[in-house]
C-alpha positions as CSV (number, residue, x, y, z in Angstrom):
1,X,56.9,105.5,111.5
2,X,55.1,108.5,112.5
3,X,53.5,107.2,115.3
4,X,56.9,105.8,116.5
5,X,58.2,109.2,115.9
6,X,55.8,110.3,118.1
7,X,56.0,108.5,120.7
8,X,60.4,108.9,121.1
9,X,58.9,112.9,120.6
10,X,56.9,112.4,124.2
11,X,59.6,110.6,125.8
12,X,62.1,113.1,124.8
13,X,59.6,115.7,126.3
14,X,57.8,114.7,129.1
15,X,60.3,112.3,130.5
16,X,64.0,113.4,129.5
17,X,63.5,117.0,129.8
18,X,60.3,118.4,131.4
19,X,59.4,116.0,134.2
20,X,63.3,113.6,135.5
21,X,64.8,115.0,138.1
22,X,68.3,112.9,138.0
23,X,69.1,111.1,141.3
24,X,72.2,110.2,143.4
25,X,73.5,107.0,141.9
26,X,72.9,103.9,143.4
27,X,69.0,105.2,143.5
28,X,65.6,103.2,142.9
29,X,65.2,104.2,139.1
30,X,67.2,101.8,136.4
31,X,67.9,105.1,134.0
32,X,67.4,107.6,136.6
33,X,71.0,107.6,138.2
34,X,74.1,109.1,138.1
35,X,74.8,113.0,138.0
36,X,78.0,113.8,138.9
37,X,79.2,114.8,142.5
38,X,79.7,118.6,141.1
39,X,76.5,120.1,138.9
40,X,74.2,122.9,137.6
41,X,70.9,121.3,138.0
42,X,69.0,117.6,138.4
43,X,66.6,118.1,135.2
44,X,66.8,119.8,131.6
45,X,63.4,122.2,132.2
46,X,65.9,123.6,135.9
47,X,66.9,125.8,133.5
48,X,64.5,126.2,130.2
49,X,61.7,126.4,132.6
50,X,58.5,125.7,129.7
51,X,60.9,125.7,126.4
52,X,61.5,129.1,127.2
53,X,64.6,131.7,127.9
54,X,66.1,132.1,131.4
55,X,66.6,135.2,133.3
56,X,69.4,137.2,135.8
57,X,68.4,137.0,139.8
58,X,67.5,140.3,141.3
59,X,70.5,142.6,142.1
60,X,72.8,141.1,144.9
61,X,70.2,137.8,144.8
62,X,71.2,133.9,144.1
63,X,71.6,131.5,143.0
64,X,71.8,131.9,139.4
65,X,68.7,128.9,138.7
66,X,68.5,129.7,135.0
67,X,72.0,131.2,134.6
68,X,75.7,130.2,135.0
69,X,79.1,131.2,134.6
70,X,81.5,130.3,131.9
71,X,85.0,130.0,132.9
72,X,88.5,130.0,130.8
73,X,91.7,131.1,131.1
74,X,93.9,132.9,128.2
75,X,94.6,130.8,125.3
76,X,93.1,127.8,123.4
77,X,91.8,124.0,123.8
78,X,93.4,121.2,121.1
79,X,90.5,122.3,118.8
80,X,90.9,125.8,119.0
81,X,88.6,126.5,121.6
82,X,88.7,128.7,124.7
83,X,91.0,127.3,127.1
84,X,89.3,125.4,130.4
85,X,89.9,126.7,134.0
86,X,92.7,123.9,135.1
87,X,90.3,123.3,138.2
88,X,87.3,124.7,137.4
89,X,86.6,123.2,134.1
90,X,84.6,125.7,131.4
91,X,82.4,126.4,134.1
92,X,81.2,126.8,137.5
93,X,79.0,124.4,139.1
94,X,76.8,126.6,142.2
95,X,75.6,122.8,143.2
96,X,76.9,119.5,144.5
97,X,75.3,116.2,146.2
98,X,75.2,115.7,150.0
99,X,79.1,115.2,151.2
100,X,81.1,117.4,148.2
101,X,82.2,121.2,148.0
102,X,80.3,122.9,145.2
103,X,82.9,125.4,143.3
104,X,81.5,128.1,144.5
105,X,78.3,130.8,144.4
106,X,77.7,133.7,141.4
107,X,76.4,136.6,142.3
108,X,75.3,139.7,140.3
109,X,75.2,143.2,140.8
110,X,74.1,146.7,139.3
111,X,75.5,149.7,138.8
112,X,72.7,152.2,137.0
113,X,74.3,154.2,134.1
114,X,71.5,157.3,133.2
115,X,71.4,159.1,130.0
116,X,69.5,160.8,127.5
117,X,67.9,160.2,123.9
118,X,68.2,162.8,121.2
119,X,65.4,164.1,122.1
120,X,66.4,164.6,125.7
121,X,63.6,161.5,126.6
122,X,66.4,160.3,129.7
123,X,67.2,156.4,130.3
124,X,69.3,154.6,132.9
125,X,71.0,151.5,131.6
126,X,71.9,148.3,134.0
127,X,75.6,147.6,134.5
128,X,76.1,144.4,135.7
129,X,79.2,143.3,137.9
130,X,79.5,139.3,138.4
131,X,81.6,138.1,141.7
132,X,82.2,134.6,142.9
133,X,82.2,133.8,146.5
134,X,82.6,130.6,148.7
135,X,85.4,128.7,146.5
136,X,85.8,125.5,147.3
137,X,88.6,124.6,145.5
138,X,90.9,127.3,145.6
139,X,91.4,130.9,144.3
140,X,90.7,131.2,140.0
141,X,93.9,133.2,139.4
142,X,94.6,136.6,138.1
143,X,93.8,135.4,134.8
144,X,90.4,134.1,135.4
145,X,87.8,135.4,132.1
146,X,84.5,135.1,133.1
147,X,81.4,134.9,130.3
148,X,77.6,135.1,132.2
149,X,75.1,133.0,129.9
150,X,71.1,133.0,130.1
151,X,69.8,129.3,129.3
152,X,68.1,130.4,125.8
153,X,64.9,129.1,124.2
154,X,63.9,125.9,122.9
155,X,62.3,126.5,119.5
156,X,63.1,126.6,116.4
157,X,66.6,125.1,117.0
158,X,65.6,122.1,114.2
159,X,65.0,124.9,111.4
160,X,68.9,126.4,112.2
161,X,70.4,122.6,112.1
162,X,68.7,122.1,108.4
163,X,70.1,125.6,107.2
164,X,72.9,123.9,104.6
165,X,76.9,125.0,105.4
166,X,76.8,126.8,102.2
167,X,73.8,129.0,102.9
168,X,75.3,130.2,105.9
169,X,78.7,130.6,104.2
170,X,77.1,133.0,101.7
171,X,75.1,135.1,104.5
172,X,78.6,135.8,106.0
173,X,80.2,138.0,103.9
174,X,82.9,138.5,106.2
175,X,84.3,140.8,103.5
176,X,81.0,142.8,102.8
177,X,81.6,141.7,99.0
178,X,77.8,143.2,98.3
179,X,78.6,146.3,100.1
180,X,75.4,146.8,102.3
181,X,77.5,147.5,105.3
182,X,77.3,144.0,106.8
183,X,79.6,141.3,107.3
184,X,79.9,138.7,109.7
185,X,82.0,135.8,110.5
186,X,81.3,132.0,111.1
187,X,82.7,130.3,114.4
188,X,84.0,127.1,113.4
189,X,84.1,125.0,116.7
190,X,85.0,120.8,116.7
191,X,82.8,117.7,115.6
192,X,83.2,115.1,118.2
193,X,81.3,112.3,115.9
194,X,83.2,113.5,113.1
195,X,86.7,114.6,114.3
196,X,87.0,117.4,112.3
197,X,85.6,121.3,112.3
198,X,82.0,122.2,111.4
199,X,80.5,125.4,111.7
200,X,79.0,126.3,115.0
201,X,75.3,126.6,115.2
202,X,74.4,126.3,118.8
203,X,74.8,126.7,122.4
204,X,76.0,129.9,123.7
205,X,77.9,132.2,121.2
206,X,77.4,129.5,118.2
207,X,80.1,126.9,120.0
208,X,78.2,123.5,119.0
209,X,77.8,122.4,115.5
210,X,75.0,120.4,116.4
211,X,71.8,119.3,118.3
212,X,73.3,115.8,119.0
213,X,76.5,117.3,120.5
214,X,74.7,120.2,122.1
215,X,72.5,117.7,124.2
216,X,75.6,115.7,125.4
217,X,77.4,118.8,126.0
218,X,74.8,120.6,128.2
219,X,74.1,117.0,129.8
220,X,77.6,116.5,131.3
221,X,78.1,120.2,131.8
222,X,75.6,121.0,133.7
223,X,73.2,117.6,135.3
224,X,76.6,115.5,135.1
225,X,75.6,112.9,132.9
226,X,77.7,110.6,130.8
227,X,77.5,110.1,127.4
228,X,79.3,107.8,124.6
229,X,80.3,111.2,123.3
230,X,81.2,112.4,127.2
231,X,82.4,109.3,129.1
232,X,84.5,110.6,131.5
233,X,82.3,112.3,134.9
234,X,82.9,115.9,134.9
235,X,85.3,116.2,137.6
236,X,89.3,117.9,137.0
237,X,92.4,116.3,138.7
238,X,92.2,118.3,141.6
239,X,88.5,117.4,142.6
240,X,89.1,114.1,144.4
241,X,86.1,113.8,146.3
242,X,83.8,114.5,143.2
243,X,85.9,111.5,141.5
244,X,85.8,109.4,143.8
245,X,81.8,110.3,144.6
246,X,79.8,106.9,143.3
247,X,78.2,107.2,139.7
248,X,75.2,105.3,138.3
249,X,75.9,103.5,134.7
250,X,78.2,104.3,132.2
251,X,77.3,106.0,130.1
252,X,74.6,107.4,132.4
253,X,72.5,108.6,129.8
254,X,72.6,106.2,127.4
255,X,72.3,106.3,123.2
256,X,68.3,106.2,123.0
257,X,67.5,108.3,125.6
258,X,70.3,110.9,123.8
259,X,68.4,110.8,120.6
260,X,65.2,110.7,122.0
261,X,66.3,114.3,123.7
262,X,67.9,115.6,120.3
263,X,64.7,114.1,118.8
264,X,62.7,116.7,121.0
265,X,65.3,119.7,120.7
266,X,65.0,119.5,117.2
267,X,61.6,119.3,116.8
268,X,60.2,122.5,118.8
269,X,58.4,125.2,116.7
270,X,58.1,128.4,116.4
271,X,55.3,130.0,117.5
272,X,52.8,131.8,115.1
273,X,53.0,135.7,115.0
274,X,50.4,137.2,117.3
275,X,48.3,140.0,116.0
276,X,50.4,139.9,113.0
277,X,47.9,142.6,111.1
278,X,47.2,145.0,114.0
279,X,48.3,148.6,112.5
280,X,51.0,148.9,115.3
281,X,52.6,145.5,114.3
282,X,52.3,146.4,110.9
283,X,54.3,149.6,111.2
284,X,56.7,147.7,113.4
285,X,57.3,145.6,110.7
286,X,57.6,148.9,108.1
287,X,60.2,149.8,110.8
288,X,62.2,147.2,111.1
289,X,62.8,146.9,107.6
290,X,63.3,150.4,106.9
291,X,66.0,150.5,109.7
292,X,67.9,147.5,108.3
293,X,67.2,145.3,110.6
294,X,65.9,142.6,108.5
295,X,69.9,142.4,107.0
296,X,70.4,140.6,110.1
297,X,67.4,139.3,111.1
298,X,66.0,137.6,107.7
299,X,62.2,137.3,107.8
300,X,62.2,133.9,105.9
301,X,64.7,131.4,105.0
302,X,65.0,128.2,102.9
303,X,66.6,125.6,104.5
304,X,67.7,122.0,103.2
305,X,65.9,118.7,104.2
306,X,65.7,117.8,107.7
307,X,65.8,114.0,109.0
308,X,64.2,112.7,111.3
309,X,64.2,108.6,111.7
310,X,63.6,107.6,108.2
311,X,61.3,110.3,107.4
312,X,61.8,114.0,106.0
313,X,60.9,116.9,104.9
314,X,61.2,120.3,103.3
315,X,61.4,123.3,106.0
316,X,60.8,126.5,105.0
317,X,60.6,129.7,107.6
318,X,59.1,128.6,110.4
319,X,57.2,125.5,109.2
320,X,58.0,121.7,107.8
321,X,55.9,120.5,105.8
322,X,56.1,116.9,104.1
């Protein structure tokens, strides 16, 4: 089993995120086909370039390769979500295949903001300012909210699916019912396999409740690949060329090669402390505790058992151990 494991693991890896660039559907690859007419990106790593977090262009640069824009409009989806751009979708899509209209470029710009410490030590602080040029299917309205989004990291993301409900729950506090100052709030966001709301662990601002949904999510969103969880292309109404662009397979990412990229997601650790008893990281460490930081930021965590295939294990902190 653990060598089975192991081997889904490296296809996950090498083949589903790191190394497939998605083609134009009919193309020469079997399970290679079928991004939508309208996308992000042709591959996972486009924008978690080595596991790792993505970054802004320089000032007045593009396109965003390891960045997008989210899109909504004022009020909420049937689950209590934000509410989709009625053209746009929940977000813009910089990139199309030879023959459609991509939505339309993001650009970002800077306004410095200078100031001073306590001390009088001065700083300038980065305002950013995000436009959208070259529409391609009409003007976003008045209304339009826009939300700019990094890609984030890859690890650790298995430790925060096997932290239990009730764990979380109790780290809330949204009333500050131990009085240390601190409270917080869980976003509860919609269970597609379940049909009912979970509590949001991932994605950007907490909006998927879990690994399996987050990797069909972010596959339709941004390469344009069906699921069994996504099945319709990621086109609205009012894109008729992008519906009526040829697809590859339905689903076009089909069950095993989904679990073999939640396999992967899951399964990323964190990487050890470096120079974790050097004086100066010692009395970072003093620091950050002594400035509360660690109320937030807990330095270890049990979580509950984590599955994987028929095996599974206790995870504690940033290891899992059988």
């Amino acid at each position: 089993m653990i060598q089975l494991q192991s081997l889904r693991y490296s296809i996950g890896q090498r083949v589903l995120f790191e190394d497939l660039n998605w083609v134009i559907a009919p193309g020469s690859g079997r399970r290679c086909r079928g991004p939508a007419a309208i996308i992000n990106r042709v591959s996972c790593s486009g924008c978690h370039t080595l596991d790792g977090r993505g970054a802004p262009p320089p000032d007045g640069e593009g396109p965003f390769d390891t960045m997008l824009i989210r899109l909504s409009i004022p009020g909420s989806d049937a689950h209590g979500g934000p509410k989709p751009h009625p053209v746009y979708g929940g977000q813009l899509s910089e990139r199309a295949i030879p023959g459609i209209v991509p939505e339309g470029r993001a650009r970002i710009s800077y306004e410095e903001r200078p100031g001073s410490y306590g001390d009088g030590t001065p700083y300038s602080l980065r305002k950013p300012t995000y436009t959208i040029t070259g529409l391609g299917y009409g003007p976003l309205g008045d209304a339009i909210l826009m939300s700019p989004r990094v890609a984030p990291h890859m690890i650790g993301l298995g430790l925060l699916e096997a932290v239990p409900d009730a764990t979380l729950s109790a780290l809330a506090d949204p009333d500050d019912s131990d009085g240390d100052g601190i409270s917080g709030r869980m976003n509860h966001v919609w269970d597609n396999a379940t049909q009912a709301s979970a509590i949001g662990r991932f994605g950007w601002k907490a909006n998927q409740p879990n690994l399996h949904q987050q990797s069909a999510d972010a596959a339709l969103g941004d390469i344009g690949l069906t699921t069994n969880m996504n099945i319709a292309e990621n086109c609205s109404s009012a894109q008729a060329a992008c519906t009526a662009a040829l697809a590859g397979e339905s689903p076009e990412l089909p069950d095993d090669f989904l679990d073999k990229l939640t396999l992967y997601t899951m399964s990323l650790g964190v990487p050890a402390q470096r120079n974790a008893e050097a004086p100066e990281v010692r009395r970072g460490e003093t620091l950050f505790r002594d400035f509360g930081c660690a109320s937030c930021h807990m330095t270890a965590m049990i979580t509950g058992i984590v599955a994987i295939g028929s095996a599974s294990c206790w995870t504690r902190s940033f290891g899992c151990r059988a």
